[in-house]
Every structure is written in C-alpha cells, then in structure tokens.
C-alpha positions as CSV (number, residue, x, y, z in Angstrom):
1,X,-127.0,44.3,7.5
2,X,-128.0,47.8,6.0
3,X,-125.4,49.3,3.5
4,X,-124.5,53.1,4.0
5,X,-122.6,54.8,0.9
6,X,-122.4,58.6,1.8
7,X,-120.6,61.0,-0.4
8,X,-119.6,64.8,0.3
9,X,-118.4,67.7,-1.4
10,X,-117.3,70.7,0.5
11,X,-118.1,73.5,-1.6
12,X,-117.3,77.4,-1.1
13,X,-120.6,78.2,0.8
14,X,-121.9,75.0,1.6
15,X,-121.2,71.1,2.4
16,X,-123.5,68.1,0.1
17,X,-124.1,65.1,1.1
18,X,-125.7,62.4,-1.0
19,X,-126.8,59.3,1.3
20,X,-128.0,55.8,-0.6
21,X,-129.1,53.5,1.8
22,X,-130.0,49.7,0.9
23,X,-131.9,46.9,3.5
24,X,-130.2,43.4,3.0
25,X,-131.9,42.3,0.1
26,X,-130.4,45.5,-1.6
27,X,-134.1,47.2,-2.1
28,X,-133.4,50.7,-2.1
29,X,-134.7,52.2,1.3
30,X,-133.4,56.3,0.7
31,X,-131.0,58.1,-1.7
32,X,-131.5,61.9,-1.2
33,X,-129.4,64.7,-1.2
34,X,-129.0,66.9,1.3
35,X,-127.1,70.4,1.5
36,X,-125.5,71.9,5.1
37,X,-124.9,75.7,5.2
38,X,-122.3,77.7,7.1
39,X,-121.9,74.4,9.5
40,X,-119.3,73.0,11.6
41,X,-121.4,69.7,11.8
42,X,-121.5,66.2,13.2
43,X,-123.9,63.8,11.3
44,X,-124.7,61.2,14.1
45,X,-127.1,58.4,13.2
46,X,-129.2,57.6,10.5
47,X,-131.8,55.5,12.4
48,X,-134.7,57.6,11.1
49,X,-134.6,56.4,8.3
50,X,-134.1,53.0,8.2
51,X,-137.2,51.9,10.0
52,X,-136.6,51.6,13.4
53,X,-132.9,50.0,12.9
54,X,-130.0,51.3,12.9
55,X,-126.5,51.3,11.5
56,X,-123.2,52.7,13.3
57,X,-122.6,54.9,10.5
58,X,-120.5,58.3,11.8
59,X,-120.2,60.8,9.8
60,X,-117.8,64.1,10.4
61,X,-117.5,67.4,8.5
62,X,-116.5,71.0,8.3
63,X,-117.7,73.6,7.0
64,X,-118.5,77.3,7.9
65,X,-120.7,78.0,11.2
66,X,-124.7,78.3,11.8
67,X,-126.6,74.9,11.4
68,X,-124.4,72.4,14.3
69,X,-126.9,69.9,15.4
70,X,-124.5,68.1,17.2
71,X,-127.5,66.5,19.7
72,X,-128.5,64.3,17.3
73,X,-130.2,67.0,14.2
74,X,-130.4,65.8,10.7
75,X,-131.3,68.0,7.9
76,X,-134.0,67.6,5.3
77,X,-136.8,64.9,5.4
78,X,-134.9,62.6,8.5
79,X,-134.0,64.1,11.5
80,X,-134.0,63.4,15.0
81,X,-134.7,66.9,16.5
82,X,-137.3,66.3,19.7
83,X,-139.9,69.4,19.0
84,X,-140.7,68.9,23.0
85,X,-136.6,69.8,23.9
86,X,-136.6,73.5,24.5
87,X,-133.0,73.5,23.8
88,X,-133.4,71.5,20.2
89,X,-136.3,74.4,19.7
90,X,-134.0,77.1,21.1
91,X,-131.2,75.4,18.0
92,X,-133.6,75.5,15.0
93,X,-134.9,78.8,16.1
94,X,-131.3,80.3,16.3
95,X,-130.1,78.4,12.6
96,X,-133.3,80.6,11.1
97,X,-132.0,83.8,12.4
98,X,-128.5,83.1,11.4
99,X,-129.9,82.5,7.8
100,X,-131.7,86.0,7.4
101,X,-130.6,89.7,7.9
102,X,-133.2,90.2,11.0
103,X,-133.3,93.9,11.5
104,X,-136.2,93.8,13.0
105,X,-137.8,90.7,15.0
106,X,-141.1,89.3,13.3
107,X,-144.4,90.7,15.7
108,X,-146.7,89.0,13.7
109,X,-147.0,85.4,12.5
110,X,-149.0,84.1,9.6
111,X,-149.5,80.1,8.6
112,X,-150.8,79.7,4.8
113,X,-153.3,77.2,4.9
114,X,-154.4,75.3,1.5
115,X,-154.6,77.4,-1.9
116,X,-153.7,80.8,0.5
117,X,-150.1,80.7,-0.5
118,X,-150.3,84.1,-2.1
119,X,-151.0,85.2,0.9
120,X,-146.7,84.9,1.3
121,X,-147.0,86.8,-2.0
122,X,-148.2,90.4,-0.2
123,X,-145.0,90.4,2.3
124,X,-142.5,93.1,0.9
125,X,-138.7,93.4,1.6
126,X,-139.0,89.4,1.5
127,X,-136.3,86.9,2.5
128,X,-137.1,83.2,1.8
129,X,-136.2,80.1,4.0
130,X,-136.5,77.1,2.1
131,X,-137.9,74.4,5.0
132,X,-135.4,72.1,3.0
133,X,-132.7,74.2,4.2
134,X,-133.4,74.4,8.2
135,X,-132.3,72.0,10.1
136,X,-134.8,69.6,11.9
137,X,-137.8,71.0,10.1
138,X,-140.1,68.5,8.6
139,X,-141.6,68.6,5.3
140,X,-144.8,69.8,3.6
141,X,-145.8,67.6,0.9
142,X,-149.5,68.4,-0.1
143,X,-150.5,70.1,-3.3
144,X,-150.9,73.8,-2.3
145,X,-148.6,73.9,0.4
146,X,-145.0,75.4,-1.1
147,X,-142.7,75.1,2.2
148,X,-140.6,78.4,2.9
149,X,-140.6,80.5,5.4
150,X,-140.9,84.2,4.4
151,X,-139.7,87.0,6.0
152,X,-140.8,90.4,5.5
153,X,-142.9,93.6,5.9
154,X,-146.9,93.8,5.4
155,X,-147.1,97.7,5.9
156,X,-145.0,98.2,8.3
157,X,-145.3,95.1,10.5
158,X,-142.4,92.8,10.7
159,X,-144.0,89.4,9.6
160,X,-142.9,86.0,9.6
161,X,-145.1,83.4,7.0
162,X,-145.5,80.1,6.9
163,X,-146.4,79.5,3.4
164,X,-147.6,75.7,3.9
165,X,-148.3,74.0,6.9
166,X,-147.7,70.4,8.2
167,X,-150.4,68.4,8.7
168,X,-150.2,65.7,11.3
169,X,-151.7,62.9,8.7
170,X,-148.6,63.7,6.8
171,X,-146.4,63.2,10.0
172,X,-147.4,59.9,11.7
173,X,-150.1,62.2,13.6
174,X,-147.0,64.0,15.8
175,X,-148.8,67.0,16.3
176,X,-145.5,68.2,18.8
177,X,-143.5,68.7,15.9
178,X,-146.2,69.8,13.4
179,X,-146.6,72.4,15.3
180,X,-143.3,73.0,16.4
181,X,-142.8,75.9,13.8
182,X,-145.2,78.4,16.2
183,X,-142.7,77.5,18.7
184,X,-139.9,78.9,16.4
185,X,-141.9,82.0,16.1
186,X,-142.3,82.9,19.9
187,X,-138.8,82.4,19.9
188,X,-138.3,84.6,16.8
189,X,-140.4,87.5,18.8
190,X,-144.4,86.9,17.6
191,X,-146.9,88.0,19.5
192,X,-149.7,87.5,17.5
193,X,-150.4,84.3,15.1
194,X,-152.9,84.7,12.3
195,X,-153.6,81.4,11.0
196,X,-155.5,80.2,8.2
197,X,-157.1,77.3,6.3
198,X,-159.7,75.7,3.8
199,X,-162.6,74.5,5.3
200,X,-165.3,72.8,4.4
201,X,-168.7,74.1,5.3
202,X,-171.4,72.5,7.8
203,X,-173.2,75.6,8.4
204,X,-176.3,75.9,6.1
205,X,-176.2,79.8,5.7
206,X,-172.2,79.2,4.4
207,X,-171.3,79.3,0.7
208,X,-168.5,79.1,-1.2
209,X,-165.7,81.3,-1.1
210,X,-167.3,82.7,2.3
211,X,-164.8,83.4,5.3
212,X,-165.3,82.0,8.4
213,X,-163.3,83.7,11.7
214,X,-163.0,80.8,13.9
215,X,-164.4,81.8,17.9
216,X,-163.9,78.1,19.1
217,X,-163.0,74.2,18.3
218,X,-163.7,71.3,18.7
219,X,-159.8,69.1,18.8
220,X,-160.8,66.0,17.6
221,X,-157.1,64.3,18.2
222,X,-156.5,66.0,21.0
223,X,-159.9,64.4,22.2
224,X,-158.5,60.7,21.7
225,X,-155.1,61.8,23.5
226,X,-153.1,63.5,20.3
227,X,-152.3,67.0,21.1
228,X,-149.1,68.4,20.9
229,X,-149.0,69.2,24.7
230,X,-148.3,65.2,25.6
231,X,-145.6,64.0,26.7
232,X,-142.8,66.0,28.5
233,X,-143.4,69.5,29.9
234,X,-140.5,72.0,29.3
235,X,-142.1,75.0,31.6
236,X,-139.9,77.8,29.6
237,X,-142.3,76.6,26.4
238,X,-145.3,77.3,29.0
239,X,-147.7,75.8,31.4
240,X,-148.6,72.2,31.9
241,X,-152.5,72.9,32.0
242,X,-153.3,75.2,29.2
243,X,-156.9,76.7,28.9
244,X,-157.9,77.5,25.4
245,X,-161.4,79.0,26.6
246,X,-160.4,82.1,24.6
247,X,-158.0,80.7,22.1
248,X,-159.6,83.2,19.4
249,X,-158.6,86.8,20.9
250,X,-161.9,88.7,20.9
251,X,-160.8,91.9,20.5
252,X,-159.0,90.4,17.1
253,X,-162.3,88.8,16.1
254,X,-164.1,92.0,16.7
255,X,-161.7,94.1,14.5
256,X,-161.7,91.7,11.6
257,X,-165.3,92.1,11.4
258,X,-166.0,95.7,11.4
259,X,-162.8,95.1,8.4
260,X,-164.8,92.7,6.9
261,X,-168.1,94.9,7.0
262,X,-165.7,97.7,5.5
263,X,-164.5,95.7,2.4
264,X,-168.1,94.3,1.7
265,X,-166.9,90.4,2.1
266,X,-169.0,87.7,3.5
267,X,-167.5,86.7,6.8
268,X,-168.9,84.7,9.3
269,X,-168.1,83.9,13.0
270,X,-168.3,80.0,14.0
271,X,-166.8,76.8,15.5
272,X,-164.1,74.4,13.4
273,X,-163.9,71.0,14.1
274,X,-160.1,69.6,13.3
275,X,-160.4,65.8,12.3
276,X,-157.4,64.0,11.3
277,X,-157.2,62.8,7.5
278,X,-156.3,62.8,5.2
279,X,-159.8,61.0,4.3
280,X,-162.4,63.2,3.9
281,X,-165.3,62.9,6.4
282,X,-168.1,60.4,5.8
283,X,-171.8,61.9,6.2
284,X,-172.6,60.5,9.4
285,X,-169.6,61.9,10.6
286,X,-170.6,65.6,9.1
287,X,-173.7,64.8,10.9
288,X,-172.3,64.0,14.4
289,X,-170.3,67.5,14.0
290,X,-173.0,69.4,13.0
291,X,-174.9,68.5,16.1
292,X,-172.3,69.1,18.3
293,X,-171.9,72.5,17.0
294,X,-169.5,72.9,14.0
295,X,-169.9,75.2,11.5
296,X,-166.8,74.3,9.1
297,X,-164.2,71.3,9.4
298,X,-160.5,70.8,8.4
299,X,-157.8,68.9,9.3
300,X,-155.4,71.5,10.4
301,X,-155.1,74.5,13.1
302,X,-156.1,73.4,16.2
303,X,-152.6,72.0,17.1
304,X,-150.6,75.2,16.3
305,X,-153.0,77.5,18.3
306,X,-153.0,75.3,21.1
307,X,-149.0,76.1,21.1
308,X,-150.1,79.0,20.5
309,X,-151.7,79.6,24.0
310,X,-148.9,77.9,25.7
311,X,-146.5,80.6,24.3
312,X,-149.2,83.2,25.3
313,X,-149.3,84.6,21.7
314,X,-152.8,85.9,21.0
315,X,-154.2,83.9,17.7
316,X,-156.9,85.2,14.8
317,X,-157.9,82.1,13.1
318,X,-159.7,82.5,9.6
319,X,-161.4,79.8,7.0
320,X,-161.8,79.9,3.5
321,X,-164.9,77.4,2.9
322,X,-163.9,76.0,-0.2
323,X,-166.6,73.0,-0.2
324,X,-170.0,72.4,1.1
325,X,-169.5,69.1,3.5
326,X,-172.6,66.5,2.3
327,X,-174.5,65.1,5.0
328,X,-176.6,62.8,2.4
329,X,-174.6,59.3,1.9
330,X,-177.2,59.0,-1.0
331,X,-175.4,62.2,-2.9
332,X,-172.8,60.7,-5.1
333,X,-171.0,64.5,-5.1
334,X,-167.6,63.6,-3.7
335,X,-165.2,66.4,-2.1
336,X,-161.8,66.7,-3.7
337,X,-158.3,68.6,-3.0
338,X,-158.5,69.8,-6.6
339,X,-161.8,71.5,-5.8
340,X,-160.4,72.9,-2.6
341,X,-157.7,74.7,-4.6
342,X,-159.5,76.0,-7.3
343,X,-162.0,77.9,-4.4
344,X,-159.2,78.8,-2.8
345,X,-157.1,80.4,-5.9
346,X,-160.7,82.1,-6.4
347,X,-161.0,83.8,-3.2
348,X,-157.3,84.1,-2.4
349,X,-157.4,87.9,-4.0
350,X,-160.4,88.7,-1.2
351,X,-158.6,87.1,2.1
352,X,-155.6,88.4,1.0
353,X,-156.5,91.8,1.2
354,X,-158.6,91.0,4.3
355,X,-155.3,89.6,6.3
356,X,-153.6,92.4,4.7
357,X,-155.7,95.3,5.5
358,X,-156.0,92.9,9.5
359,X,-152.0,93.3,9.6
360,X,-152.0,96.8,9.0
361,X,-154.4,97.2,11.9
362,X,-152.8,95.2,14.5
C-alpha cells in the first residue's frame, strides 16, 4: 500500500500543498510542493505519480477563484490534463488569462529555443507566468530553457513568449502535450508563431553562428507514428488531415531575408530534420539525413508547427547552427549542450535583433 501524507496552508493569496508520497517499502517516490492561486479546487487523484498505481486519496480545498481543474488537473510536474480535450485546453488557456492583465490579446507568438532565451529579454511592458504556476502545464528541464511565459510588447505587437520549450525526449515522447502550449496561444488570439531553435549544421556552406530560416522538414517521429495529431480528433482544434506542404509561410520567409540582407547577417534558407534525443546523432545517421536533404537537425519544432497548421496560424521557423554535425565516425570531436549554449549566448545579440526587427514588420 502507498502512503499519502498531504499538508495545506491557506494563505491570503494562495493555497500550498506539500505531498510526500512513499511505495511499500517506504522508498520515497515524490515530496514536492505545490502552490494553487485564486482557486476553488478539487485535488482528485494522484495516480501520475505513483507509477501507474493508484491510491484513493481525495483531497478538498478553498481558496479564491481562477485555476479549478476539477476534471481531473494537477498542478506542477503531475497532472492529468489530456492536451487532445479541447475543453482541458479551453481550461489552461482561460487560468493564463485570469493570471495577467490582458489588454490587448497576444497576435504574435514566439518559442525560445536553446540559448535564445534573451530573446524573452526584448519584450517590454512584460508580465511573467511561471509554467510552475499554470495548471496542467508540463515542465522544461534542460539547461537553457528557463520556463515562463512572457507577456508583452515588441514595438507595438502584442506578444506572447515561450522562453523554453518542451522537448518530447523530456516527456515520454508525448508530442500532444509538448506541443499543447501553441494550442494555448490560438486560444489566447496568435495568428502568427515564430519559432526558434539550435541546430546543428549538415550543410557544408553553414558555419557557426549562421541562421538558418527553415522552408521544410523532415518529422522524423511523426514518420514512425509520433506526431502530436494521433489519437483523438477534436475538430474545434482543426482538421483531421492536415497538409503541412507550406508549413513555412513564404511571404514570412521572403521578408526575413531581405531583413537579413538589410542587417548584414548570414542567413540561409534550408530543410531541418527533427530527430528525437536526447542522444546526439551518430555519423551514419548525419549521413542518411544529409542525403535525403537536410541542411541542419534538432530535436525540437516540428511538433508545434504542425499544431501550428491545424490552428491555421501562419509559422516563421528560424535556426541558430550552433555546431557543425560530423559525418566522420573516425573524428573523435564530440557535440555537446555546453557548446550549443555557448554559440547560442554568442549569436543571441544578432537573432535577437533579427526576430525583433521581423516582429516589427509583421
């Protein structure tokens, strides 16, 4: 039998909630602390995480009004919000507006990708969401990746950031709800999704610190039956049969590089290739991309502008090639995340003011 101790404290803005939770042989399985804002809220179930068993543990509490996930939500790390029922989507989406003074809706959406946090750093007239405070969000927890969502201006277009992403190697390769935040922000008001990341580079004419704009991809988990589209089809989140032949808006593409050709950068146009992770790729495997086409890989992006499409938001996808990929399994140079950010925290000052100046032109 699984042991349960839960203890509260209703405070003036706020209920917290410490949960220890111990298998039968006492090993510690969770103790975390979790905080519930503005809530009327029933805590049903903590079968998340406990591995697939479950106790009968019912918890009840009041507070004030904005986060009640009475179907079943959790907040912080363990929660059982499904990111494929509209209605859960339609929840989370409403406890985010509840927690910011939105004025104006968001138009414009942005997703940080490795190292381009600072990108979060240009928005003015900020508000911060700490993911750790919404409801049914998951977690980020790679290095680079500082998990709020930001709310602002960039000129004079409202903006919604994602500063850190979640990468399906971090979520049991559930790409619906890694990409369930793009969801959130249709239903916030975006229309157009700029999202970013750190590539490494296949191309040959690529160096470091070079941007790529992405025209097309190659879904490698969506190829072996992981895309964020299985499963159960709400139509009010989209189609069924989504066609992604012009998932990179043209007109976007063809705006960012007369930008680019304006600020003197090195930017590129080519194909990414999404693999899973969180290993790096082997040589061979560089290899096989390469002659299918690729010009940088990742393991990110591909899921959220699929979404994307099905939400009919128009997407401008960037990459910041932070390391050249090594075809040569002779080569004893080895890629690592360390390298990634330090290229990244390098170039961050150039793709900033290339989003930026992108933003403004939107």
């Amino acid at each position: 039998m699984f042991s349960f101790v839960g203890r509260t404290a209703i405070k003036e803005d706020r209920v917290q909630l410490r949960m220890v939770i111990r298998n039968p042989r006492g090993a510690l399985l969770q103790d975390q602390g979790v905080e519930f804002y503005d809530c009327k809220l029933t805590l049903i179930s903590l079968n998340a995480c406990l591995q697939n068993q479950s106790t009968a543990s019912t918890l009840t509490m009041n507070g004030h009004a904005t986060a009640a996930m009475e179907n079943g939500y959790t907040n912080g790390d363990h929660f059982e919000v499904d990111p494929r029922n509209y209605d859960h989507v339609v929840r989370v989406a409403d406890t985010i507006a509840s927690l910011i003074n939105m004025e104006q809706k968001p138009t414009i959406g942005i997703i940080c990708g490795s190292g381009l946090g600072e990108l979060a750093d240009r928005v003015t007239e900020t508000q911060v969401v700490p993911y750790s405070k919404i409801p049914g969000f998951p977690g980020t927890s790679v290095v680079g990746h500082k998990g709020n969502l930001v709310f602002g201006k960039i000129g004079d277009k409202s903006v919604i950031c994602m500063q850190g992403r979640f990468h399906p190697y971090e979520h049991g390769m559930n790409l619906a709800l890694c990409a369930m935040p793009v969801r959130i922000m249709h239903l916030l008001g975006v229309k157009t999704l700029i999202v970013s990341n750190a590539a490494g580079g296949i191309n040959e004419n690529f160096q470091y610190g070079d941007l790529m704009l992405l025209k097309d991809h190659i879904f490698l988990p969506a190829l072996a039956g992981f895309s964020p589209l299985v499963g159960v089809n709400d139509p009010r989140f989209g189609q069924r049969f989504v066609s992604v032949h012009d998932a990179y808006d043209i007109k976007l593409r063809k705006m960012a590089l007369k930008i680019a050709e304006k600020q003197n950068i090195r930017v590129h146009e080519g194909i990414y290739v999404m693999s899973g992770g969180p290993q790096y790729e082997s040589p061979a495997e560089v290899k096989l991309f390469k002659t299918v086409g690729a010009d940088a890989l990742g393991m990110s992006t591909c899921h959220e502008v699929t979404v994307a499409r099905q939400c009919g938001i128009q997407v401008l996808g960037f990459s910041l090639i932070t390391n050249i990929a090594n075809l040569d399994a002779d080569n004893s140079v080895e890629v690592s995340h360390e390298e990634v950010l330090e290229t990244a925290k390098e170039a961050s000052q150039r793709a900033c003011n290339f989003v930026n100046e992108i933003i403004e032109s939107i």
